[in-house]
FIVEXZA-707119 format. One record per residue (C-alpha): x, y, z. Coordinates in pm, whole numbers, padded with zeros to 5 digits, always signed. Last residue first. Example, Ala and Ser with C-alpha at 12.3 -4.5 7.8 and 13.67 -1.06 7.14 Angstrom:
2
+01367-00106+00714+01230-00450+00780
This chain:
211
+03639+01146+00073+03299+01277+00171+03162+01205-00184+03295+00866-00138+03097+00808+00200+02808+00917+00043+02814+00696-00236+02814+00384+00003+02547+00487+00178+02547+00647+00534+02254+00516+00726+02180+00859+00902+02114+01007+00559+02330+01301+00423+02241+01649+00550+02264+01899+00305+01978+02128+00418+01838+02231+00058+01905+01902-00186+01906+01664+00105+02248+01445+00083+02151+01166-00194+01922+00892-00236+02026+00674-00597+01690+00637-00779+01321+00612-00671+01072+00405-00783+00730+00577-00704+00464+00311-00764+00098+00380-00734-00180+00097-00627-00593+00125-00609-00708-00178-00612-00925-00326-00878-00773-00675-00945-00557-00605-01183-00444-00355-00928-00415-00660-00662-00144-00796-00931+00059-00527-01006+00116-00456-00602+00260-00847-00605+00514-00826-00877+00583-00452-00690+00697-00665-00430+00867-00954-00635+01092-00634-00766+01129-00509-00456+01232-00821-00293+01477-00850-00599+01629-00499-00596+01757-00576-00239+01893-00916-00304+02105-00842-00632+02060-00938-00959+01741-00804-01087+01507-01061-01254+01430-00873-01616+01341-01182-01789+01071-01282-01570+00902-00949-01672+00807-00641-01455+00764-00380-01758+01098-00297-01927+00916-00324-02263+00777+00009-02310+01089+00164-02191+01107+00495-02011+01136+00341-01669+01511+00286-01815+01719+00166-01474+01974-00042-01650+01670-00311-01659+01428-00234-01400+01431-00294-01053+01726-00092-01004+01517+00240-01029+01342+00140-00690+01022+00140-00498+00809+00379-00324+00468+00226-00289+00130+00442-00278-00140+00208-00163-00513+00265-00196-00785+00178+00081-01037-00047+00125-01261-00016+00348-01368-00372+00444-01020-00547+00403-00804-00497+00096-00591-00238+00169-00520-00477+00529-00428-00748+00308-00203-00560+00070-00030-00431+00379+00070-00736+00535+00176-00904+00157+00389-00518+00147+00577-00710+00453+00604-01002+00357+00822-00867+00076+01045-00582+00255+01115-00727+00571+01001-01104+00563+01237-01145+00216+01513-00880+00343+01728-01216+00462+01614-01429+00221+01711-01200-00105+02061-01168-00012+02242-00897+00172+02462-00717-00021+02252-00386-00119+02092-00332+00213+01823-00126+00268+01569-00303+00534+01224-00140+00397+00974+00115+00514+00813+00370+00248+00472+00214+00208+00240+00501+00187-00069+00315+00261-00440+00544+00198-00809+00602+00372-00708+00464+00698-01043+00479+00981-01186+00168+01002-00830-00052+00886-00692+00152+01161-00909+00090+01434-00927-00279+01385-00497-00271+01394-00511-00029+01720-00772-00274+01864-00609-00605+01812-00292-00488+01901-00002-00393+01588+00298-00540+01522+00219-00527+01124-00031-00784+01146+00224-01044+01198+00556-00895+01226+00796-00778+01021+00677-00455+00966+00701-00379+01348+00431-00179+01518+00393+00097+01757+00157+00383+01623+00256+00718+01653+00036+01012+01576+00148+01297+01314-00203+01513+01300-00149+01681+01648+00156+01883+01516+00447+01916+01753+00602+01591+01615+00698+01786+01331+00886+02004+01513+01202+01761+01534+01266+01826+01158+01631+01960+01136+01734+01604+00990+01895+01480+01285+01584+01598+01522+01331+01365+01295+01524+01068+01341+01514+01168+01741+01193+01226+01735+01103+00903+01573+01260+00734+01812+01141+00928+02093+00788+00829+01972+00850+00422+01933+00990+00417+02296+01391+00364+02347+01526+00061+02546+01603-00106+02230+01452+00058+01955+01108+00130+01939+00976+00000+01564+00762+00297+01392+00407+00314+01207+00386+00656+01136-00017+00708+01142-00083+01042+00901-00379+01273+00978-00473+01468+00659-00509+01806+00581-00291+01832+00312+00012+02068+00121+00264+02093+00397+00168+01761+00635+00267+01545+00321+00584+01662+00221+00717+01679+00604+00590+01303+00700+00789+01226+00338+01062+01356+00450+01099+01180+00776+01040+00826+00553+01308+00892+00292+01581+00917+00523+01416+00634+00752+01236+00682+01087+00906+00710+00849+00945+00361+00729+00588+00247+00726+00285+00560+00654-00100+00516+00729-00255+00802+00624-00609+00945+00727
């Protein structure tokens, strides 16, 4: 049983797909209802744009409605005691993307947020956590160094990379302390290598390849 954050996001609705192919496994997409829009037609509508709106079809992908920013992840008392019983594995793949904002802003987003899930990893069944992270985190982007490992030296400059950076900070520290943590940092996203289709949030390098 997976619990998976971000899945409304470019990376998240692939990442439902790539693990339904090639497991068994029940996977909880924690999703945020928009404004006058329930937490499932969200995500069907995320899914729909990338050609992926049958997903929802199959009884393993079950909605839970949260908010990362929130205490407890957004959930009820007995939808967050359930899932701490039952989760085996986090695939923490939500964050606010946004390469200008400053490290406050995404702080209770994308830092307070893995702090949530480190804390329900760690309650009685504990359960291991599979982070996706950045490239920009380290210096020039070499996760082939020996010595780029998370130093104070190697602060990244802007916002974004930074609550990643104090994120995976965090991660390397409950591993030291037994639990079971993998980080995937992942570099520039670009249009899907099969379909095409570019991500809903339109980055900047996206926009330049359309013009």
């Amino acid at each position: 049983h997976l619990l998976l954050t971000g899945p409304t996001g470019f990376v998240g609705v692939h990442v439902i797909e790539a693990l339904l192919r090639p497991t068994t496994a029940a996977i909880s997409c924690l999703v945020r209802p928009e404004k006058g829009v329930s937490a499932r037609s969200h995500l069907r509508s995320r899914l729909s744009y990338y050609g992926l709106g049958h997903l929802l079809d199959d009884p393993r992908v079950i909605i839970e409605t949260g908010d990362l920013e929130a205490p407890r992840m957004g959930l009820g008392d007995s939808q967050h005691s359930f899932l701490i019983d039952s989760v085996d594995t986090v695939v923490h793949a939500g964050a606010q993307v946004n390469l200008v904002a400053p490290y406050a802003q995404l702080r209770r987003a994308n830092v307070v947020s893995t702090m949530s899930l480190i804390e329900f990893a760690r309650n009685a069944r504990r359960k291991s956590i599979h982070y996706l992270s950045t490239l920009s985190v380290l210096p020039d982007g070499d996760c082939f160094d020996e010595r780029s490992r998370l130093a104070e030296n190697t602060l990244p400059l802007d916002g974004y990379s930074q609550t990643k950076w104090v994120s995976e900070s965090l991660l390397d520290g409950v591993r030291r302390q037994g639990l079971s943590v993998s980080v995937y940092r992942l570099g520039e996203v670009m249009p899907h290598a099969s379909t095409g289709v570019m991500s809903h949030s339109r980055s900047l390098t996206e926009i330049l390849l359309e013009g």
